[in-house]
C-alpha positions as CSV (number, residue, x, y, z in Angstrom):
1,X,0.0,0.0,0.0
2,X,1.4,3.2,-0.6
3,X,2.1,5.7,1.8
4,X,0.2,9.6,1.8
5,X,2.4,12.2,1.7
6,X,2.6,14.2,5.0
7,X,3.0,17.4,5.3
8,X,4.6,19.3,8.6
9,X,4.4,23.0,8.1
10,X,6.3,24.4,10.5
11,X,10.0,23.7,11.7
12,X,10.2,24.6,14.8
13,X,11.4,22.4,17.7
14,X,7.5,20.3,17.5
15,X,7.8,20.2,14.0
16,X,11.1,19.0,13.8
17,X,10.8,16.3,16.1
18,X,7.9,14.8,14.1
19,X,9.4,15.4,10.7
20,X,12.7,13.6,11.8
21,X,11.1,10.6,13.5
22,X,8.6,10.1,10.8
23,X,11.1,10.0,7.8
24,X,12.9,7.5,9.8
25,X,9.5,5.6,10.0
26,X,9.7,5.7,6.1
27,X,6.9,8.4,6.3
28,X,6.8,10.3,2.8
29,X,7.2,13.7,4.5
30,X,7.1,17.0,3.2
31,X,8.8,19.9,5.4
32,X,7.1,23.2,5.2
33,X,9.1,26.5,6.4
34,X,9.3,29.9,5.6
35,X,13.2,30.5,6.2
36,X,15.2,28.7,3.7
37,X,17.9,28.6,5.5
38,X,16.7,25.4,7.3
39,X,15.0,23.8,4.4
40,X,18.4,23.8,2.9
41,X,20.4,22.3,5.9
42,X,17.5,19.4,5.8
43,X,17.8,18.6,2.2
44,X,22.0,18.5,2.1
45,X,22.9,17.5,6.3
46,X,20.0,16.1,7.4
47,X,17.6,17.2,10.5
48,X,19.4,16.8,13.9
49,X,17.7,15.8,16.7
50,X,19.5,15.8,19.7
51,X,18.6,16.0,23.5
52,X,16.7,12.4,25.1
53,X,16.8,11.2,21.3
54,X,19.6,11.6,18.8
55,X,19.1,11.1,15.0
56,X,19.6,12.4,11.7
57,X,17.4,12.9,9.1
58,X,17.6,14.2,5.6
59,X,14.9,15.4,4.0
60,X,14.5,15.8,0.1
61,X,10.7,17.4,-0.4
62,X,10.3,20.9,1.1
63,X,8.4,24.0,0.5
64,X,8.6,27.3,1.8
65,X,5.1,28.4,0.9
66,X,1.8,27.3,1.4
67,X,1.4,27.8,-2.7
68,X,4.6,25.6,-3.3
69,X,3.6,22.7,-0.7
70,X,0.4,22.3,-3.1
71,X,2.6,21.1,-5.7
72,X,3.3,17.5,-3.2
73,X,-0.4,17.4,-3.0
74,X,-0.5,16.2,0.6
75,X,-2.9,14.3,2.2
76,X,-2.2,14.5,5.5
77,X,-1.3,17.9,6.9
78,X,0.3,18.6,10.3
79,X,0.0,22.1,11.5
80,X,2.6,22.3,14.2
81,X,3.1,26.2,13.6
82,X,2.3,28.5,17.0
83,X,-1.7,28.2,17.2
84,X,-1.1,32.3,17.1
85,X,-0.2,31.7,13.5
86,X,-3.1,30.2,12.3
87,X,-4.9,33.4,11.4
88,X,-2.0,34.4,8.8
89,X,-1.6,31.0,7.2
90,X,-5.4,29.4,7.1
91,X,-6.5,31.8,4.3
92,X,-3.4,30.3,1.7
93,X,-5.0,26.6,3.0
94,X,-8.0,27.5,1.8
95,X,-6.8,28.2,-1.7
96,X,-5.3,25.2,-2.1
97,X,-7.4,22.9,0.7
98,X,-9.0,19.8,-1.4
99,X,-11.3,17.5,0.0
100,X,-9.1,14.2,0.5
101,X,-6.9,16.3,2.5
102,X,-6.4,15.6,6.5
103,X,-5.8,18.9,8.2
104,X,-4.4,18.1,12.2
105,X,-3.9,20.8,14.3
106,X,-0.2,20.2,16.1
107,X,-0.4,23.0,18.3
108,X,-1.2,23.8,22.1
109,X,-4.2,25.1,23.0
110,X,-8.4,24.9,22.9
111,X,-10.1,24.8,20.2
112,X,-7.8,24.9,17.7
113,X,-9.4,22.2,15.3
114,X,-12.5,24.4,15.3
115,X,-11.4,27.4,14.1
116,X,-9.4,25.4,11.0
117,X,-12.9,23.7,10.4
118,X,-14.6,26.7,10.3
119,X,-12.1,28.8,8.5
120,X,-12.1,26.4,6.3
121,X,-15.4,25.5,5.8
122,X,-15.4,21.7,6.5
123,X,-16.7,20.0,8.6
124,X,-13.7,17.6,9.7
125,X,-10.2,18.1,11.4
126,X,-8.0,16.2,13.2
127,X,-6.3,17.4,16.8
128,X,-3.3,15.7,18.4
129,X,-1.9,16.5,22.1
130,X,1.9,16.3,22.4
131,X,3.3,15.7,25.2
132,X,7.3,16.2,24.6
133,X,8.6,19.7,24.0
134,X,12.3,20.7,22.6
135,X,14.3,23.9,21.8
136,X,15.8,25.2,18.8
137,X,20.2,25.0,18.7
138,X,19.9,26.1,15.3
139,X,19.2,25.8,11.6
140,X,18.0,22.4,11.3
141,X,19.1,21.1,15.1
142,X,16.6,20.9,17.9
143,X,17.6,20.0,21.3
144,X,14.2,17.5,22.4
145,X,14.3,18.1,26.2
146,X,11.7,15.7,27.3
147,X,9.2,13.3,26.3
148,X,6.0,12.3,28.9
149,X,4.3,9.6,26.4
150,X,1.8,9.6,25.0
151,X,0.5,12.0,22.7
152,X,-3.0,11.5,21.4
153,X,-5.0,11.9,18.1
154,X,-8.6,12.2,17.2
155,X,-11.1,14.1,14.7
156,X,-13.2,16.6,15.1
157,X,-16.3,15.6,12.8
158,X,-19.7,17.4,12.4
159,X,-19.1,19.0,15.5
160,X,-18.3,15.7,17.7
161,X,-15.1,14.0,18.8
162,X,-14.2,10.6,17.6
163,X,-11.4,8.3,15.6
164,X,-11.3,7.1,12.3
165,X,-8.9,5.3,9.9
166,X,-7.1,8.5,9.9
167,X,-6.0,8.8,13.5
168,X,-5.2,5.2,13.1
169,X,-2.6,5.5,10.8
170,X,-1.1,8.5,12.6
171,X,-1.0,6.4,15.9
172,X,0.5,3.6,14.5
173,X,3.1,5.6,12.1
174,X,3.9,7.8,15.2
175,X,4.2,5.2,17.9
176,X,6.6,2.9,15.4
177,X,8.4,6.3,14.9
178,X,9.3,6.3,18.6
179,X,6.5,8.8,19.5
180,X,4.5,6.7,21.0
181,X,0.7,8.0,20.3
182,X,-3.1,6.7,20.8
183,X,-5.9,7.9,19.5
184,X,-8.4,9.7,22.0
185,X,-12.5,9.3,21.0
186,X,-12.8,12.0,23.1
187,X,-9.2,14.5,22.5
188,X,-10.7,17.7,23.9
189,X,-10.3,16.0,27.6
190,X,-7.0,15.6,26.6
191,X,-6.7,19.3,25.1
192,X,-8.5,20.3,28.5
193,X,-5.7,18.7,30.6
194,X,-3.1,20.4,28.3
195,X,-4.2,24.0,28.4
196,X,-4.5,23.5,32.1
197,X,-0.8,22.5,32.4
198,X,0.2,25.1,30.1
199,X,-1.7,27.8,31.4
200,X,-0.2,27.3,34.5
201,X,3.5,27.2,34.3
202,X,3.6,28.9,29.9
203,X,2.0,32.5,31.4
204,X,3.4,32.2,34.8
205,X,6.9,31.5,33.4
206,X,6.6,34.2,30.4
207,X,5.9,37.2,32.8
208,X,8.5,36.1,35.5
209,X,11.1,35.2,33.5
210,X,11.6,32.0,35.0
211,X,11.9,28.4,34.3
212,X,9.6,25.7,34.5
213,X,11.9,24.2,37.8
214,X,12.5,28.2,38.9
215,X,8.7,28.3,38.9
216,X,7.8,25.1,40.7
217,X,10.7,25.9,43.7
218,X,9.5,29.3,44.6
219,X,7.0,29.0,46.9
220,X,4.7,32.5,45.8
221,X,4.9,31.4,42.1
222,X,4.3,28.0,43.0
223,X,1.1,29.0,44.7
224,X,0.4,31.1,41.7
225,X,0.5,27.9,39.5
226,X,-1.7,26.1,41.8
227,X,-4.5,28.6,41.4
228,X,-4.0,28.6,37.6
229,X,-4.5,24.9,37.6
230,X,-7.3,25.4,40.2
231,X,-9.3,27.9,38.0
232,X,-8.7,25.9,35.0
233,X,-10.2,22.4,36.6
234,X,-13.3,24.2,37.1
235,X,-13.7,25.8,34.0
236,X,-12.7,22.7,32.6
237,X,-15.6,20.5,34.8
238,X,-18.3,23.2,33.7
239,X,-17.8,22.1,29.9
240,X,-18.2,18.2,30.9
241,X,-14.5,17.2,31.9
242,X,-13.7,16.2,35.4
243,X,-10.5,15.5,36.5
244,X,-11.5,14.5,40.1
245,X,-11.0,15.2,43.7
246,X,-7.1,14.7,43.0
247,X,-6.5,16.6,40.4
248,X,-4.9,19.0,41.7
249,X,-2.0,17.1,42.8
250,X,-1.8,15.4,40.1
251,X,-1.6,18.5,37.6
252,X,1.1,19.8,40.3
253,X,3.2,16.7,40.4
254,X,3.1,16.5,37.1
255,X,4.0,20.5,36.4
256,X,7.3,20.0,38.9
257,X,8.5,17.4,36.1
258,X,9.0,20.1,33.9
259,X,12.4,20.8,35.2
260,X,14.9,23.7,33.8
261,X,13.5,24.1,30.6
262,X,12.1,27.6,29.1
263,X,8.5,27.0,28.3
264,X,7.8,28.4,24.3
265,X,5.7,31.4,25.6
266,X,9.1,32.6,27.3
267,X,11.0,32.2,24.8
268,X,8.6,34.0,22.9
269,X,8.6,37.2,24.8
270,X,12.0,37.0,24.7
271,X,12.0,37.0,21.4
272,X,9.4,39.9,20.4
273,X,7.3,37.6,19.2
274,X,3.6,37.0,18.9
275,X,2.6,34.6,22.1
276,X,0.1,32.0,22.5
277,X,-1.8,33.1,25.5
278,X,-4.8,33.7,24.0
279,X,-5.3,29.6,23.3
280,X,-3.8,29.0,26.8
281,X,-4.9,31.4,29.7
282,X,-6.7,33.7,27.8
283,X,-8.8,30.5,26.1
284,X,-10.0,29.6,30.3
285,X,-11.0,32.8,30.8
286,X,-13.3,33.2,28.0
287,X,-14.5,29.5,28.8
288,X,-14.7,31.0,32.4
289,X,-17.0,34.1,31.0
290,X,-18.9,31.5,29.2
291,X,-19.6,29.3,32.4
292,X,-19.9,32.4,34.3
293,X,-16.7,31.1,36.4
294,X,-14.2,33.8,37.7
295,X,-10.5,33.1,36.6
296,X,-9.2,36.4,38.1
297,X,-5.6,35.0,38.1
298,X,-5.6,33.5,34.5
299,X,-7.5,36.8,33.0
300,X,-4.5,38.7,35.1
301,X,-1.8,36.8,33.5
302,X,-3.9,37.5,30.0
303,X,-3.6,40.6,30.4
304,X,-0.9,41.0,31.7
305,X,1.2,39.4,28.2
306,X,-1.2,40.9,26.2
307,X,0.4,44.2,27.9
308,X,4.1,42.9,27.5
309,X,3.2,42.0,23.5
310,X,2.3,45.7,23.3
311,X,5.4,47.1,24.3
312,X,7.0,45.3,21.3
313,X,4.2,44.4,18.9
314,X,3.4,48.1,18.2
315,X,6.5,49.5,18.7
């Protein structure tokens, strides 16, 4: 049988990971990037992974527009850009989106595969949770820091959650990758879980300026992690997902894992850029305005990047 072509548009440190582990898979795999600079080092070096996993990976099909990747004709399509990106580079899918193609939102935060559906104008997307994070060391090298298995698939379809054939294959092509994956019938629980965790420590971390073990250690920014998570559980029970008496703890324990690593949003802000709050904290607190929930602490760590994006977005 032969294999689709996948597509990862974006190579960042997610992107890369997934692109290097699937081509040694034997995935057909198309790299998607704007900077040329890396396509370039992937086609003649190879991709590095280092970090928890070390291999190389060359990689002979790239594009570095959303016009050009038509020419592959993909039929599977990971989106593992920032989910802050998704406004920019949704209208070019919709010129060349064709209905055998399997759009899967990569990213971190809620309700991502809705707004590709309905951007779009489909009525089916897929949505994975991943559960290992890296950082750039340059063109074409990512350092992958750590990896808490597994990540998850499922699809979005006529507004419900479930799996097909589709997130099948991914499982099964990620998990024999090395990126060991299940489908989810229901992913949004698992999306729920996610933003919770990255709410907590991504803002927290972003405005202090700390890392995820700096975080964790303190004790008045560790108290302001547990009442991220604590806002976000109830949020989260209002739309139908319960994590139980112990959640807490459990999100905790599972935040002081994290170690000295610089969450994305950080590096981010430290960077100028464009951060993801508003699928992350900012995505709770609308949830929380929905429920009719306060979230004072996520809605002040909100608006309080939304504030530090200012001072550089404008400028």
């Amino acid at each position: 049988m032969k294999k689709p072509i996948v597509a990862i548009v974006g190579m960042g440190p997610v992107g890369s990971v997934l692109a290097a582990h699937l081509v040694r898979n034997g995935e057909d795999v198309v790299a998607v990037d704007i900077l040329e600079e890396i396509l370039h080092k992937m086609r003649k070096e190879g991709l590095r992974i280092s970090g928890i996993t070390k291999l190389t990976a060359r990689i002979n099909k790239t594009a570095n527009s959303i016009s050009q990747l038509a020419e592959y004709n993909p039929e599977i399509v990971f989106l593992a850009t920032k989910a802050s990106v998704l406004k920019h580079i949704l209208p070019s899918f919709k010129k060349i989106y064709a209905s055998d193609m399997k759009i899967v939102s990569y990213q971190n935060g809620l309700d991502n595969e809705r707004i590709i559906a309905e951007s779009l104008g489909v009525d089916i997307t897929y949505r994975a949770v991943i559960n290992y994070a890296g950082n750039l060391a340059g063109p074409g090298n990512v350092s992958m820091n750590w990896f808490q298995p597994p990540n998850y698939i499922g699809v979005l379809h006529k507004g419900g959650y479930a799996t097909d054939e589709t997130t099948r294959y991914i499982a099964r092509a990620m998990t024999k990758s090395g990126l060991e994956t299940e489908e989810a019938s229901n992913i949004k629980e698992h999306v729920w879980k996610k933003t919770i965790l990255n709410s907590a420590l991504c803002s927290l971390c972003a405005v202090t300026r700390q890392t995820m073990k700096e975080a964790m250690e303190h004790t008045h920014s560790r108290d302001l992690a547990m009442r991220l998570v604590e806002e976000g559980l109830k949020v989260a029970k209002a739309d139908g997902y319960d994590f139980g008496p112990n959640a807490p703890s459990e999100f905790m324990s599972y935040l002081e894992k994290g170690g000295a690593h610089k969450p994305s949003m950080l590096i981010d802000v430290e960077k100028k850029r464009a951060t993801e709050v508003d699928f992350m904290s900012g995505a709770v607190a609308r949830y929380g305005a929905k429920y009719q929930i306060p979230t004072p602490v996520n809605s002040t760590f909100t608006n309080l990047l939304k504030t530090i994006e200012n001072q550089y977005l404008t400028t």
